[in-house]
N, C-alpha and C positions, 0 to 999 in steps of 0.2 A: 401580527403587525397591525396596526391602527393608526393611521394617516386624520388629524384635524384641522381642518381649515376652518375661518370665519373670516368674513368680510364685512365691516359695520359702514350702516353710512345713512343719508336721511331719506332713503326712500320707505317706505312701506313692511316690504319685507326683500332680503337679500341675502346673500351667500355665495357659496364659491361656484364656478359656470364648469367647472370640471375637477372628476376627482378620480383615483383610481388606485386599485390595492392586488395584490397579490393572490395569484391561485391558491384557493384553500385558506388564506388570512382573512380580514378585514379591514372594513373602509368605516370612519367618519364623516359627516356634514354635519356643519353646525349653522344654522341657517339663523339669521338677527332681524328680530320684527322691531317697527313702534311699540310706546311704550301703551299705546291709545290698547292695544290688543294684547294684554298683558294676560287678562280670564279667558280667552278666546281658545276654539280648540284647535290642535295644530297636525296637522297630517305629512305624510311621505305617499308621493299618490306616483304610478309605474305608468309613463307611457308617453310618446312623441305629442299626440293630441292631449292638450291641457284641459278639454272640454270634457273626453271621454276616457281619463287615465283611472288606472285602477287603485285605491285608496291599499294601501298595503298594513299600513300602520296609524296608530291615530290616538292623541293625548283624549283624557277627558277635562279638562281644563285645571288639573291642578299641577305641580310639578314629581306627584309620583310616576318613577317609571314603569311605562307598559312595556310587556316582552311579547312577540309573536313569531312562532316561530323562530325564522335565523335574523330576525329584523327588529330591535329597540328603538323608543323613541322616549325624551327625558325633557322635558319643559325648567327653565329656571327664570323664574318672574323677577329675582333681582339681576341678573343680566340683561335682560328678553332676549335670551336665546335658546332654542332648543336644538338638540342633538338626534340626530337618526346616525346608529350604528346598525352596518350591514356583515353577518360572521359566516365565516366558510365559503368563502364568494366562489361561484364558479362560472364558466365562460359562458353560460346562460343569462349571467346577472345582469350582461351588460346594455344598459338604454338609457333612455331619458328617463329622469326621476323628475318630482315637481316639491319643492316646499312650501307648503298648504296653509292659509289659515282662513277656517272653516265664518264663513259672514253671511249676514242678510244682502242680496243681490250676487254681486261678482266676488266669489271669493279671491283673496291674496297668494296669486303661485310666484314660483322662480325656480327655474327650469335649471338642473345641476346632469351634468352629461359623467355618466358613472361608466368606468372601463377597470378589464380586470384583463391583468397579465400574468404572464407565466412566471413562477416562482421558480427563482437560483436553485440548481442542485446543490446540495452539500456532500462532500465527497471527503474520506478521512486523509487524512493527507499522506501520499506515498514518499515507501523510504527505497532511494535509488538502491538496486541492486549491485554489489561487491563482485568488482573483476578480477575471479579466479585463476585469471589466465596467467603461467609463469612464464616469463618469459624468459627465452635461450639465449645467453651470450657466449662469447669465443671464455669469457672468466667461468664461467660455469661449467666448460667442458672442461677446464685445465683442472678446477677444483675437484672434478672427479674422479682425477688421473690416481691420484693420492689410494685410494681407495683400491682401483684396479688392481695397482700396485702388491698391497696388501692384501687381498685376496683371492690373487691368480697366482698372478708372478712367482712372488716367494715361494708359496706351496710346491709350485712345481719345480722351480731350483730345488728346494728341497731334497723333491721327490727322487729327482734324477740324480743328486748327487750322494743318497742314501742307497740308488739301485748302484752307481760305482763302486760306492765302498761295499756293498754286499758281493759284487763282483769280484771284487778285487783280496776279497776276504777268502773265498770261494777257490780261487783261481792258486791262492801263499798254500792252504792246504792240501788242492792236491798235489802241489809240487812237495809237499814234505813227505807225502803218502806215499808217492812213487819213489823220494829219496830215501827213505824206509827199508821199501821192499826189494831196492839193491844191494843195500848193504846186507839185507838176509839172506839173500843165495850165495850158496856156494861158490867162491873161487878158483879156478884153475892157477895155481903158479907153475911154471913154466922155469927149468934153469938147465941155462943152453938147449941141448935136446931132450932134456927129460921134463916131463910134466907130471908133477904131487898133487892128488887133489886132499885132502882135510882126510880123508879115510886111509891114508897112510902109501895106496897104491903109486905105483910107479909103471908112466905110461910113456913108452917112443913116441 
């Protein structure tokens, strides 16, 4: 991220009074001289006292730009403005800065108040989670009746009504078995007082 500000106007030298970038981005200042200080060398100087700041960066009067370290500075003589970019800002960065132009006597400062804030997380964006939960209705219990039905029920109708007829199947045969085995014994006839059995005898 790269933030530029410029302020033009008829004083001397001038620029923006406050500027501020992002933890870990960058910040620009583009600071606007006369045009009198066009060959002139132009500086980015670190610190509250203007008299005693520390020169961080610094053109040599032409408009190539110098790199130093995380701090650029870029001169353009058909604008008269030059650029100080500051990269990877971190919360140490921040103080008074000065835009410089280096003269015989009292050099040309303007005092740029540089602040650095904390940068937005970025976060991927969540997918709400699906409510698995079924819910029980009085139609959901009825719907399962069906089923019950068919898998209980019947069978054991069934069951029981397959144990009767084996019952009852069980029950015809031995009665035929014992009507069998009377009609195979021997009968007594009887006429008045004599009784004949099948062997011819003849018994009082």
């Amino acid at each position: 991220m790269k933030a530029i500000l410029s302020f033009a106007g008829c004083w001397a030298l001038t620029g923006p009074r406050e500027v501020s970038g992002p933890l870990g981005g960058s910040v620009s200042v583009q600071c606007q001289y006369d045009g009198w200080y066009q060959n002139y060398k132009k500086y980015w100087c670190r610190g509250e006292d203007r008299s005693s700041c520390y020169i961080a960066i610094q053109t040599n009067s032409s408009e190539a730009e110098v790199v130093k370290d995380r701090v650029s500075i870029q001169d353009n003589h058909t604008q008269f403005t030059f650029t100080v970019t500051m990269g990877s800002l971190a919360l140490g960065d921040q103080d008074i800065y000065w835009c410089g132009i280096e003269k015989s006597g009292f050099d040309k400062m303007f005092a740029v108040n540089v602040s650095v804030f904390p940068a937005v997380p970025t976060s991927p964006p969540t997918t709400p989670e699906k409510d698995l939960t079924v819910a029980t209705s009085p139609w959901t219990v009825l719907a399962g009746i069906p089923n019950l039905v068919l898998y209980i029920l019947i069978p054991s109708v069934l069951l029981v009504l397959l144990l009767i007829l084996f019952i009852a199947v069980k029950f015809r045969r031995a009665s035929q078995r014992r009507s069998e085995e009377s009609w195979a014994q021997p009968s007594l006839q009887c006429i008045r007082s004599c009784c004949h059995w099948p062997d011819g005898n003849l018994y009082e």
